[in-house]
C-alpha positions in Angstrom: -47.7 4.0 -11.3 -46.4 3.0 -14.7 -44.5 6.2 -15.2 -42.7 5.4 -12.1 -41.5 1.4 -12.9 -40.1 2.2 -16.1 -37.9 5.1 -14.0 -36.9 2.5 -11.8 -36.0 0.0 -14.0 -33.6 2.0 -15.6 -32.0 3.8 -13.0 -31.2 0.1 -12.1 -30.1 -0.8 -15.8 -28.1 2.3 -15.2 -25.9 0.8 -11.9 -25.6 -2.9 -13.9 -24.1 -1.8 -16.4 -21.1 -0.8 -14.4 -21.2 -4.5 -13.3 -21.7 -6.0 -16.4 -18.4 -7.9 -18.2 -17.7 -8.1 -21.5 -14.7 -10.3 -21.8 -16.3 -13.6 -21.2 -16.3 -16.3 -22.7 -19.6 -18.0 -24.6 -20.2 -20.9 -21.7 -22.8 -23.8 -22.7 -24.3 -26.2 -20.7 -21.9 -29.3 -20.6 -18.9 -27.1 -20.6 -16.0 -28.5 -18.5 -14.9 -24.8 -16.7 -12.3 -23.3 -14.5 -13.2 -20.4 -12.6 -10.7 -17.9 -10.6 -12.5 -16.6 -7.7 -11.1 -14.2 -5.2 -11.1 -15.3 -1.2 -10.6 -13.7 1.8 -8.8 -15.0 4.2 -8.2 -12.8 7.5 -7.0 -9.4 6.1 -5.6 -11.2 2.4 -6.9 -12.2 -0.9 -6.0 -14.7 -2.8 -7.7 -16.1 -6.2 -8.6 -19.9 -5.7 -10.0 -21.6 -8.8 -12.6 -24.2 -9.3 -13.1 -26.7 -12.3 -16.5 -28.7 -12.8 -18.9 -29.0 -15.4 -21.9 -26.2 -16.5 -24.9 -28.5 -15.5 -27.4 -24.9 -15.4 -27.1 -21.8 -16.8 -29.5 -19.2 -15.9 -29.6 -15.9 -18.0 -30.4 -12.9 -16.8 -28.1 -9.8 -18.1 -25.9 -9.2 -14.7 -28.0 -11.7 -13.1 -26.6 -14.7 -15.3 -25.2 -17.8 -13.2 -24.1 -20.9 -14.3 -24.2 -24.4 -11.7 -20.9 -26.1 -12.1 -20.6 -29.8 -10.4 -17.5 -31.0 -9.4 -16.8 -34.7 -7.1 -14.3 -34.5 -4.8 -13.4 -37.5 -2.7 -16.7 -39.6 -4.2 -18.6 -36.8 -3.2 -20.5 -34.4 -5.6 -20.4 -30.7 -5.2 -22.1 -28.1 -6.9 -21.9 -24.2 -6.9 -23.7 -21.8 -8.3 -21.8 -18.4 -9.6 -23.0 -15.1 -10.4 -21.0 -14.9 -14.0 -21.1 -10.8 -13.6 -19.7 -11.5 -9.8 -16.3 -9.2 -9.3 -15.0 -11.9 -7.1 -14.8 -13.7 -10.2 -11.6 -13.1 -12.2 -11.7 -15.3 -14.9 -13.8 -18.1 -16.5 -11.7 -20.7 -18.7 -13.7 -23.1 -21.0 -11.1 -26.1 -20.6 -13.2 -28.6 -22.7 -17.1 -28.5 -24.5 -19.3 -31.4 -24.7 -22.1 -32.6 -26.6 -25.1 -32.5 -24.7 -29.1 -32.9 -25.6 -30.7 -31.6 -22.3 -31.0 -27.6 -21.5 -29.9 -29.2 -17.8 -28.0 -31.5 -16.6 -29.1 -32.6 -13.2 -29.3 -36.3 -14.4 -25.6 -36.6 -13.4 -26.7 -36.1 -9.6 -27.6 -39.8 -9.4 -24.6 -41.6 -11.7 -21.6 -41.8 -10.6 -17.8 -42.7 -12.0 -18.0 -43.6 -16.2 -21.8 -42.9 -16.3 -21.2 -39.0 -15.7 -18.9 -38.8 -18.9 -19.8 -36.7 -21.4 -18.7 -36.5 -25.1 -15.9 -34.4 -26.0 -17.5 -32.3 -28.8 -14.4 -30.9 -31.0 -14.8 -27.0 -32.7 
């Protein structure tokens, strides 16, 4: 039984690394993003992109995803992405910020000035 889980787990290793990218960039937690995804609408594609800040990350190889929360019209939003998606086109790091928590969900329940973060500078 062994012999036959390590087979399988790399025949599956095997199909993600045809999924796996290598041109992006190093995201953090705190990390103000914008992300280019590709939609479909009706019979065309278009790429729509979405800015918010990392409050997750998850790591996992091809299964890595990152939770990015955004408020639009004094409501919050949050999405979670599959990083290694290929409806995603591109991930932009537009700011980093200094943060002391592994995850941010604190910002769920503050809202306006309280949810700014501080601008960390490279």
């Amino acid at each position: 039984m062994n012999h036959k889980t390590l087979n399988a787990s790399s025949i599956i290793s095997k199909i993600e690394e045809k999924f796996y990218k290598s041109n992006i960039p190093n995201i953090n937690v705190g990390d103000s993003v914008k992300i280019g995804l590709i939609i479909e609408e009706g019979t065309k594609e278009r790429v729509q992109t979405s800015e918010g800040v990392v409050i997750s990350k998850n790591n996992g190889y091809t299964n890595s995803t990152i939770t990015v929360r955004k408020v639009l019209q004094s409501i919050g939003v949050e999405k979670v992405y599959l990083i290694h998606s290929p409806r995603i086109i591109s991930i932009e790091i537009t700011r980093k910020s200094k943060v002391r928590r592994a995850k941010l969900h604190y910002l769920r329940e503050r809202s306006s000035k309280a949810t700014r973060l501080k601008q960390k500078f490279v």
